[in-house]
N, C-alpha and C positions, 0 to 999 in steps of 0.2 A: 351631611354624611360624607362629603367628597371632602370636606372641608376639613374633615377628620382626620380621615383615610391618610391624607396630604401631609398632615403633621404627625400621621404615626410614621409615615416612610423616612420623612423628615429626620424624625427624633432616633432612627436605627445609627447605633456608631457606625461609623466607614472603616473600624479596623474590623469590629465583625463580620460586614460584607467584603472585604480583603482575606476573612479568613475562612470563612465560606467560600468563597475561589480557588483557595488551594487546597480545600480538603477534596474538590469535586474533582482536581487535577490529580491529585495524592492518588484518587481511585484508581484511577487509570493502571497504578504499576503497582496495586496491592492484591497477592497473591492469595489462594485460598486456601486453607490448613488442610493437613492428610493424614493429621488422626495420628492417633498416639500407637500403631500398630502399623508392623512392615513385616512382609512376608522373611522368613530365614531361609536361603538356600539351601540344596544339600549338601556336607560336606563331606569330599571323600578323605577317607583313610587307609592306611597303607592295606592292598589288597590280599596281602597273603597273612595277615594275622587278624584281618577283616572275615574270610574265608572259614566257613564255620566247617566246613568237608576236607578243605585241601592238603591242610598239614595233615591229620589227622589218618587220610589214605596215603600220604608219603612214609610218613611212620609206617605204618603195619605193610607197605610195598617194597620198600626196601633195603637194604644191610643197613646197619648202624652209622657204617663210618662212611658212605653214600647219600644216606639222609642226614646226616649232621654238618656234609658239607654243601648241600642240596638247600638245606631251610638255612642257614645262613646268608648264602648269596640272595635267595630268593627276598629273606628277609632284607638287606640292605638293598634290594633291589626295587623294592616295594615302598622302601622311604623317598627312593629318588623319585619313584612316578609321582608322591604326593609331592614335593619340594619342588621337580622339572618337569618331566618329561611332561605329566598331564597340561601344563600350560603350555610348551612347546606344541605338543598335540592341536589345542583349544588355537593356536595361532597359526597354525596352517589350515586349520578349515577357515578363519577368516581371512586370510591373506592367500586364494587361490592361484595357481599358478595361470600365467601367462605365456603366450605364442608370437611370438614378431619375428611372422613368415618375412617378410621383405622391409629392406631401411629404404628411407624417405625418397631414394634416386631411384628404387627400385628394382636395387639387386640384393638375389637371394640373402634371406639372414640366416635365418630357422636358428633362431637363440629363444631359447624357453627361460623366462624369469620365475622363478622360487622364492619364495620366502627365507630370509638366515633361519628361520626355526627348522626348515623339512632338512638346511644344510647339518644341524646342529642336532637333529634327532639320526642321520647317519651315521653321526661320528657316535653318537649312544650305541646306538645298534652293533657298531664292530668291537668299541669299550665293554659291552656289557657281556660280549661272545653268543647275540641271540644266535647266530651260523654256527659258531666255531664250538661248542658247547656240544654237537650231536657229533663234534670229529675230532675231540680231543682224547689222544692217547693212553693220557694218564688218567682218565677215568674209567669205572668200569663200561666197558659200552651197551652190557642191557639198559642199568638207567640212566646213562647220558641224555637218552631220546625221551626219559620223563622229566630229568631236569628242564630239560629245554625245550619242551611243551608245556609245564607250567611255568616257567618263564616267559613263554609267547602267548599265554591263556595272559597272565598279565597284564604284559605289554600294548595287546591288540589294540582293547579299546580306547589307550590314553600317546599312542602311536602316530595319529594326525596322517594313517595309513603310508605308512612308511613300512608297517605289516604285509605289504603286498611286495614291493623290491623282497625284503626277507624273505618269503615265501619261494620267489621264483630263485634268487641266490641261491638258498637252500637247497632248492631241486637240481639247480644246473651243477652244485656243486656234487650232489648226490650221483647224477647222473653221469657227468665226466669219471668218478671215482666206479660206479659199477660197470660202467660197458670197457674199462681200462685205456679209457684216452690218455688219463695222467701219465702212463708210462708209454705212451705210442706218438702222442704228439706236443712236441714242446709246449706251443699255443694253450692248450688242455691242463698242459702243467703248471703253468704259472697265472691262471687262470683258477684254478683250484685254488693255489695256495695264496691267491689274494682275496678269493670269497669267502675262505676261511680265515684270515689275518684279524686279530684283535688292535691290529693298526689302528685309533681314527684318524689317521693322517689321510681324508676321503680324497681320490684323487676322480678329476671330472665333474666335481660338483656344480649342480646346476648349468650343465654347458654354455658359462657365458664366462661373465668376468674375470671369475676365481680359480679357472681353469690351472692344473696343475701337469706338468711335467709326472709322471710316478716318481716314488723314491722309493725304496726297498721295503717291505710287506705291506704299501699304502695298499686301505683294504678295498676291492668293487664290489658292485650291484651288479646282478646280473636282470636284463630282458627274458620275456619267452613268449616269441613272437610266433604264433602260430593259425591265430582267426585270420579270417578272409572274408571274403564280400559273401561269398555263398554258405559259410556257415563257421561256428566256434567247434561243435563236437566231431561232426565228421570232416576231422582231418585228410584224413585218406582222399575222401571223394571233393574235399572244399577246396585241397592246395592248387595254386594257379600260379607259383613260383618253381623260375626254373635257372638249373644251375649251367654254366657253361665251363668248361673246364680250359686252366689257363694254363697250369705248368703243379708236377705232385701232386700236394692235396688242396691247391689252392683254386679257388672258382669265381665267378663271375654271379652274382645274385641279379632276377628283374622279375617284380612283382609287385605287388600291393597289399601291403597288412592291413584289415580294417581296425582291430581293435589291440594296440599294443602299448602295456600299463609301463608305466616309471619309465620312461625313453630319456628319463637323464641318468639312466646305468651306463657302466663303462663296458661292459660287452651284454649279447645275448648269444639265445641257441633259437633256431628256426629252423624249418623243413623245408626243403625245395626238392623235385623232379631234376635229374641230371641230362642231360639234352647229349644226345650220341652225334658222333660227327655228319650226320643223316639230317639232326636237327630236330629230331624224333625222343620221345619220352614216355617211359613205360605211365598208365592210369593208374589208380587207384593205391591203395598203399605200399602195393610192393615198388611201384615208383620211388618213392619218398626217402631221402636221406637226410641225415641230422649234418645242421656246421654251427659252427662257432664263428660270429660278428664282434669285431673290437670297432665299437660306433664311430672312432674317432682313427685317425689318421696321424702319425707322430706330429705334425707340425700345427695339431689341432682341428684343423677344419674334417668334415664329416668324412664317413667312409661312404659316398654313394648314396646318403639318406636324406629323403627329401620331409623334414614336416609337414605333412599338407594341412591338417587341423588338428586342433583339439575337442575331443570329444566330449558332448553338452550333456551331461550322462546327472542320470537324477540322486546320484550320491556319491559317498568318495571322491569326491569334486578338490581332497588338497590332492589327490594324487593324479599327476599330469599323465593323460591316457591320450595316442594320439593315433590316426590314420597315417601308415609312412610310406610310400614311395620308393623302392631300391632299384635303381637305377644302377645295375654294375658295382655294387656291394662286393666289395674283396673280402671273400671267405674259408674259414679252412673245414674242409671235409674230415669229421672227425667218427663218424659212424663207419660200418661195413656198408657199402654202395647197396640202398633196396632194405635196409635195414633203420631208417629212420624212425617209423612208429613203435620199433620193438625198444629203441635205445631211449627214448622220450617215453615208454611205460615204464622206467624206474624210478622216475622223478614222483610217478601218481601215489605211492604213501606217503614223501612227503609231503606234497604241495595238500593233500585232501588232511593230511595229518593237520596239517595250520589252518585250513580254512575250516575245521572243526573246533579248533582252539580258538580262533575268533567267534564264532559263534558265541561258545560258552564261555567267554570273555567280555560279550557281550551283555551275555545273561546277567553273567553275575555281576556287572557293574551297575545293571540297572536296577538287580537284587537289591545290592547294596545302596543304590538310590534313593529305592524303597522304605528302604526299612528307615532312613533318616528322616523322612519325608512324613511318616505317619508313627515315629514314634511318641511323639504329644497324645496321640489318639489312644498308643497302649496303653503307655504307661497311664493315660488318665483313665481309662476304664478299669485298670488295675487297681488305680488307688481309692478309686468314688465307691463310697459308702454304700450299701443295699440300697437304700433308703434313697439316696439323693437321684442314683441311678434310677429308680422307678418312679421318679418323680421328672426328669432332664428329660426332655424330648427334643429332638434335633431332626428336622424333615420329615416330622410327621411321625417318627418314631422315637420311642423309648432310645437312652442312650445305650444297655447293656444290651439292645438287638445288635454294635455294631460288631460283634465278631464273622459279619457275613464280609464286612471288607476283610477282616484279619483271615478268614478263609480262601477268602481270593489268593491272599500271600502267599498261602501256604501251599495251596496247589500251586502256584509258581515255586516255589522252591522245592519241590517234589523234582519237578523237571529239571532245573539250574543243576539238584546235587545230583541227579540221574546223567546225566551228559557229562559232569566233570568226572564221575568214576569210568565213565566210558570210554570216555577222552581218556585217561589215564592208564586207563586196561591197555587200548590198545595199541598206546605208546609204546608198554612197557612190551607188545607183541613186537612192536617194526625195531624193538632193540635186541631182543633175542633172534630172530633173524636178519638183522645187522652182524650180529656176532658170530653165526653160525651156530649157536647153541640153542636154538626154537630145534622141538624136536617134530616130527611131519604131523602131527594133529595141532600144535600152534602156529605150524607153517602156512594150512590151509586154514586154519580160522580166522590168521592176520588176512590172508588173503580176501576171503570174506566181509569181513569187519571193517577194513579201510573204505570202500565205497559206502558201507551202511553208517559209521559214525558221521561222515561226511553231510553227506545225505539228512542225516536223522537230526543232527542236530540244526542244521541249517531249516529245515524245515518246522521246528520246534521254536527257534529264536526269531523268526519274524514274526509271528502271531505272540509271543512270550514280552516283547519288548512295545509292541501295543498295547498290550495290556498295562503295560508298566506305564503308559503315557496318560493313562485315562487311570489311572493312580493317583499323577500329579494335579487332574481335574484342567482345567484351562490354562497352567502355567506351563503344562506338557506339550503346549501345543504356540509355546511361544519359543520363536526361532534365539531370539539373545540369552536365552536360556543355556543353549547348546542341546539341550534333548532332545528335538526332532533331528539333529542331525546323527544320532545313533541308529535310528531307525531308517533312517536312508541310507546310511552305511552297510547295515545289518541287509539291505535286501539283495546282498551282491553274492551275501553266503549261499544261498539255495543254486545260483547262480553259475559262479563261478568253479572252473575244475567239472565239471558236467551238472547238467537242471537234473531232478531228481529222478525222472524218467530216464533220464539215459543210463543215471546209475544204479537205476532199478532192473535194466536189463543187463547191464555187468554182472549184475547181483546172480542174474536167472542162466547168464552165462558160465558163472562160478560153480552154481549148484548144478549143470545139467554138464559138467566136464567127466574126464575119468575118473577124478579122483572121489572120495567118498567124502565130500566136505560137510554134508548134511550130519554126517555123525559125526565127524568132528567137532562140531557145532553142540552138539547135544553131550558129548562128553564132558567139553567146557562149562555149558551149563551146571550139570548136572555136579561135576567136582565144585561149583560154586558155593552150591547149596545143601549138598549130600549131608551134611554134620548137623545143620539147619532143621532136618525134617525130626530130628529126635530131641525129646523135649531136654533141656539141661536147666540146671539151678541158673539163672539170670538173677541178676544184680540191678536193684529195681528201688528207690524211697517213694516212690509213686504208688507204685501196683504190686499184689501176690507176682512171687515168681512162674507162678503156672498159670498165670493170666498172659505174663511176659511170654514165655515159652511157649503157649499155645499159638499167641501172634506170628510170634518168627516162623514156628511151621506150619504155619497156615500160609504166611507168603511164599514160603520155599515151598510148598505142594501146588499152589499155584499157576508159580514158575515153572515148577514140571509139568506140569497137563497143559500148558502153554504151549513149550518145546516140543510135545507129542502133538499138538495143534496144528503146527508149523507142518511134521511130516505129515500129519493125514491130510493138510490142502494138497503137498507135493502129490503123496498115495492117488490123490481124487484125480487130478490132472491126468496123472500117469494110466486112470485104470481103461484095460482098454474096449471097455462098451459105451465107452466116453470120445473114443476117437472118431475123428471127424467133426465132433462139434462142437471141442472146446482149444481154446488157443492159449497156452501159458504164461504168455506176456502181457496178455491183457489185464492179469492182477500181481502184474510184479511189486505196482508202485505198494498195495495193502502187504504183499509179503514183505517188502523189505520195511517198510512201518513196522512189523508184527516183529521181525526178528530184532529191531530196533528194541521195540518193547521189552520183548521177552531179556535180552541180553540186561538193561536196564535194572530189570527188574530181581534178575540173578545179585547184583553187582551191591545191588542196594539190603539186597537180603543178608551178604556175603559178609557186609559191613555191621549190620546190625545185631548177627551173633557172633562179633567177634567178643572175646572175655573182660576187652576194656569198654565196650561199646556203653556210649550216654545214655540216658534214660530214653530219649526221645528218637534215638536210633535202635533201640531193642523196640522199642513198641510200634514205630510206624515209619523205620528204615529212612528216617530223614527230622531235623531239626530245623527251624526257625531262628536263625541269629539276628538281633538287632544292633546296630552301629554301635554300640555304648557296651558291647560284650555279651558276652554268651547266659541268656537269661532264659535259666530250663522253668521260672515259672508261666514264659511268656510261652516254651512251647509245649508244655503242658497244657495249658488253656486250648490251645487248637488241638492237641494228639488225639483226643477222644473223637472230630469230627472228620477225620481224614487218616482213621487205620485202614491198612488195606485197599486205597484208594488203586494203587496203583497196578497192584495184582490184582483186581477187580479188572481194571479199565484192560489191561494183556490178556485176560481169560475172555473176556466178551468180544475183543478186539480179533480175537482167534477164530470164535465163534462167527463172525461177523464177514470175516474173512472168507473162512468155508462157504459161507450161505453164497458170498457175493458171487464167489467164482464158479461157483456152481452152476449160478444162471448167464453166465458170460456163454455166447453161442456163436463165434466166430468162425476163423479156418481149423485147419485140422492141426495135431502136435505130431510131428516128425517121431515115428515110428521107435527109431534109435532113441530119442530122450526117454520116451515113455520107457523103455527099460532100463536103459541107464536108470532113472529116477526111481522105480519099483522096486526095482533092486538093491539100492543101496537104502533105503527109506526103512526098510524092515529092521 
C-alpha cells in the first residue's frame, strides 16, 4: 500500500503541482462579486420648477410684470444650484474651515483657512443679488422681499451655509438703512452700499492669503456680534462689552463674544455699554449702544481681534463660528447713545425672515429627496396588476398595504407647502411695510407673524427632516451620503434669532400691547377664507363639484372656529375669577403653535379655492409632486386618506390648548393685561 501511495505521488506531473501553487497565491488578491445591483442616489433638480407650490403662489401673489421677472431669475437660478452651487455647497461641509491661532515661533496669527468653494459661493451670493434684490430700486418694493425670499428658500440648503453671512448682511444692511446711519455717518454709508453691491469682486476673503485692498462696489459680509458668555437672547442683561470714547463717534471696544458666526466678514455691528469719564456704565439695556467694526485695519492686520477658537458646534460646521477677544476694537458709534437694542430690533424681520426660509428650504429639499428616493415604490404599485399585488408580499405584508409609507409623504408635504405659503405671506407683509403702503391691520399682523413664522417653521423642520431620514432606511444614516448633515444643520433654525420660548413670549408681548393685534389677526384670517365658506362650482375630473366645494368649506369653517379658538384661550386668561391663579406665559409656546396652525391653515385653504386651483388642491389644500413631474394620479391615490387632516389637527389643537391652560396654576396675570386682552378679544 505504501508502495502504492509512492508511485501515485510519483506519477502527479510537476507542472500541475506548479500550478496548484499559483492558483492557492492567485486567491490571495481575488475579490468577491457585489451583484448585479447598486443602490441609485437621489438626484436633485432645479428647485423652483421641482416645487410643486412655489410657482404656482408667485403667479396668483403677484403683478404680472413682477412675477415674470421673478420666475425667470429664480428659474435660471435654480439651473445654477443644480450645475454649482450644490457641489460648492457639498465642498465646504467637507473641507471645514480652519484656525491658526499662532505660527510655529509663536507669535499671534489668527488667519482662519477656508476652502476656495465657501470663497467661490460669496462671489455667488453678491452675483446673484441674494442682499441686493430686497434694495433694489427699480423693482417694486412689496415683492422685491418675495423675490428674495424665495430665492434664499432656494439657495439655503445647497449654500454650504454661506446662508448665515447673507442673513446677518441683510440685517446689518436693513438696519443701517432704518435707524438713518447711511445719511448720518460716512462709515454706515459705504458699508451699506457695499453689502448691497452685486460686485463679486469679494474683498477680505478668507482673511489670509487672497487678502484684497477694496476696489469700488467690491461687495462685504457683514458680522453680528452680540452673544456673550452669559447668555445669546438677553442681550440687555448678557452684554459685558464696554465702549470707551476716543475722539466723535469713534470708541474703543473690550469684551468677549462667545458666539460670533462668519468672522471672515469684512465689517460687523455689536452692542457695547459706553463707559463715562467716571468709568461708570448704565445696566441693563438702556446701557446698550449699536457700532459698526471694519475687522481689518487698512494695512490688513486685524482691528483689535483676537481669534481665541473656533467653535466645535454639532452642525454648520463649513461655517467658521468663533469666540473673539476685542481688545481696543476701533469703532464707530452709529446708534443714538442708550439706544442700541431699539436700532438692532430692525434687523429681527429680516434676519427671522431668512431663518424661516431655511427651514422651509430645508423641507423641501428633503421633500424633494423623497420623492426620488421612493419613486420605484409608486410608480410600481401603480403599475402591478390586482392580481400580482395580492399575491407580492414584502415584510410580511401584501404589497398594495404600502400606501402607509406613501401616507407618511403626504403628511410631510402637507407641512413643507403649509410653511412655504407662510413664508411667502409674510414676506410679501415685511414688503408692504417696507414701502410704507401695509395699511395698520398688515402693519400689526406683520408684526405678529415674524416671530411666529420663525418659530413655527423651525420647530416643524427638525422633527420633518428626521423623518425624511428614516425614509432613506440605513443609507439616511450614512455620513458620505451628505444627509445627516442636513439634519445637523437644520437644528440651528429652532435656534438661532431666539429658541421658541423666547419667541413665544414676544409673541404674548405683541398681543397684550395697546394695539388691537388679536383682531387684526383674525381679520386676516378671516379675508383668507371668507369666499371659501360658500359653496362654488369647482373644477374637478376626479370628484362631483359639490363634493369639491363642500371640502373647501369645510376647511375654511374650520379655520374659523380655530381663530375664535385662539381668542377664547386669550378670553380665559383674561377672565378675572381666574386671577391670581393663572399666569399667561406659561402657554405661550401652545398659543403660538396654534396661531402657527390656524394661519397655515387659512393660507392653504386660500390656495385651494382659488379658480385655477388643481384637483388635489381643491380637495385637500395640498398636492404630492414626484421628481419626474406633477402626477395628479399619484396624488389622487393619497387625497382620499389625508382630506382635512390639517384643519382637523388646528381645531383639536385649539381645543387642546384651552384644556391645557386651563389647568396651568402658577402666579397671578397683571391686572392691566387682563383688560387690555378682554377688551380687545371681543
Amino acid at each position: 500500500m505504501a508502495t502504492t501511495l509512492k508511485s501515485t505521488l510519483i506519477d502527479i506531473p510537476k507542472v500541475v503541482i506548479r500550478s496548484a501553487r499559483m492558483n492557492s497565491r492567485a486567491t490571495a488578491y481575488a475579490h468577491a462579486k457585489t451583484g448585479n445591483y447598486s443602490l441609485e442616489p437621489p438626484q436633485l433638480h432645479n428647485p423652483y420648477r421641482d416645487d410643486p407650490v412655489l410657482d404656482r403662489a408667485l403667479r396668483r401673489m403677484m403683478p404680472q410684470g413682477e412675477y415674470e421677472k421673478t420666475a425667470s431669475d429664480l428659474d435660471a437660478f435654480g439651473e445654477r444650484i443644480v450645475k454649482e452651487i450644490d457641489h460648492l455647497g457639498r465642498q465646504c461641509e467637507i473641507n471645514e474651515p480652519e484656525l491658526v491661532a499662532q505660527d510655529a515661533w509663536g507669535k499671534r496669527a489668527d488667519k482662519l483657512k477656508v476652502c476656495p468653494e465657501w470663497t467661490q459661493l460669496k462671489r455667488v451670493l453678491a452675483e446673484e443679488g441674494l442682499v441686493a434684490i430686497g434694495y433694489d430700486k427699480t423693482r417694486d418694493p412689496v415683492y422685491r422681499r418675495v423675490h428674495q425670499t424665495a430665492k434664499l428658500m432656494m439657495f439655503c440648503p445647497a449654500s454650504g451655509m454661506v446662508s448665515c453671512p447673507l442673513a446677518m448682511t441683510d440685517g446689518a444692511a436693513k438696519t443701517f438703512q432704518a435707524i438713518g446711519a447711511v445719511n448720518t455717518h460716512p462709515e454706515a454709508k459705504e458699508a451699506f452700499e457695499r453689502l448691497t453691491s452685486k460686485n463679486p469682486n469679494v474683498w477680505n476673503i478668507g482673511l489670509i492669503d487672497n487678502l484684497k485692498i477694496p476696489g469700488d462696489c467690491s461687495s462685504w459680509t457683514s458680522g453680528q456680534w452680540m452673544t456673550e458668555k452669559r447668555g445669546g437672547s438677553d442681550v440687555g442683561g448678557a452684554c459685558d462689552t464696554y465702549a470707551v470714547h476716543e475722539e466723535g463717534d469713534t470708541y474703543r471696544l473690550n469684551g468677549y463674544k462667545w458666539f460670533s458666526s462668519a468672522i471672515d466678514a469684512d465689517v460687523a455691528v455689536t452692542v457695547a455699554r459706553i463707559v463715562d469719564k467716571e468709568g461708570k456704565a448704565v445696566e441693563g439695556s438702556k446701557g446698550l449702544s449699536l457700532f459698526l467694526i471694519k475687522l481689518r485695519k487698512s494695512d490688513g492686520d486685524l482691528n483689535g481681534v483676537q481669534m481665541v477658537r473656533l467653535k466645535d458646534k454639532m452642525g454648520t460646521r463649513q461655517l467658521p463660528t468663533a469666540e473673539l477677544l476685542l481688545d481696543g476694537v476701533k469703532a464707530t458709534l452709529i446708534s443714538t447713545p442708550g439706544r442700541g437694542i431699539a436700532s438692532v430690533s430692525n434687523m429681527l424681520n429680516v434676519t427671522r425672515l431668512h431663518n424661516a426660509a431655511a427651514s422651509v428650504g430645508y423641507m423641501r429639499r428633503y421633500s424633494a429627496f423623497m420623492h426620488e428616493e421612493v419613486i420605484h415604490l409608486i410608480v410600481r404599485i401603480m403599475s402591478l396588476a390586482r392580481d400580482y399585488s395580492s399575491r407580492r408580499s414584502v415584510f410580511g405584508r401584501l404589497q398594495k398595504d404600502w400606501p402607509l409609507h406613501v401616507r407618511t409623504m403626504a403628511d410631510l408635504e402637507v407641512e413643507v407647502r403649509a410653511c412655504t405659503l407662510f413664508l411667502l405671506d409674510v414676506a410679501r407683509l415685511v414688503g408692504l411695510q417696507e414701502s410704507g403702503k401695509a395699511s395698520e391691520e398688515e402693519a400689526l399682523t406683520v408684526r405678529l407673524l415674524t416671530p411666529v413664522i420663525k418659530a413655527y417653521a423651525g420647530k416643524v423642520c427638525v422633527p420633518l427632516i428626521s423623518e425624511g431620514i428614516e425614509c432613506f432606511g440605513g443609507m439616511g444614516y450614512m455620513e458620505d451620503t451628505g444627509l445627516p448633515t442636513i439634519l445637523r444643520d437644520a437644528q440651528v433654525t429652532p435656534i438661532w434669532e431666539g429658541t421658541t420660548n423666547v419667541l413665544s413670549l414676544d409673541v404674548l408681548r405683541v398681543l397684550g400691547g395697546r394695539d388691537n393685534v388679536v383682531g387684526a389677526f383674525s381679520k386676516t384670517v378671516t379675508s383668507l377664507v371668507k369666499n371659501a365658506t360658500k359653496t362654488k362650482n369647482a373644477k374637478s375630473s376626479i370628484y362631483p363639484s359639490t363634493v369639491i366645494s363642500a371640502q373647501v368649506a369645510a376647511s375654511a369653517q374650520s379655520v374659523l372656529e380655530a381663530t375664535k379658538g385662539v381668542g377664547k384661550v386669550l378670553m380665559s386668561l383674561a377672565d378675572s375669577s381666574l386671577k391670581d391663579t393663572v399666569r399667561i406665559d406659561a402657554g405661550a409656546r401652545h398659543l403660538l403653535i396654534a396661531l402657527g396652525r390656524v394661519y397655515c391653515g387659512a393660507l392653504l385653504t386660500n390656495q385651494a379655492n382659488n379658480s385655477d386651483a388643481s384637483n388635489a388642491e381643491i380637495l385637500s389644500a395640498f398636492r404630492i409632486m414626484v421628481s419626474i413631474g406633477r402626477n395628479e394620479v399619484y396624488s389622487n391615490l393619497v387625497v382620499g386618506t389625508v382630506l382635512n387632516v390639517l384643519s382637523l389637527e388646528i381645531y383639536r389643537s385649539i381645543l387642546s390648548l384651552i384644556q391645557e391652560t386651563m389647568m396651568i396654576r402658577p402666579l397671578c396675570m397683571k391686572d392691566s393685561l387682563r383688560k387690555r386682552a378682554n377688551c380687545r378679544i371681543r
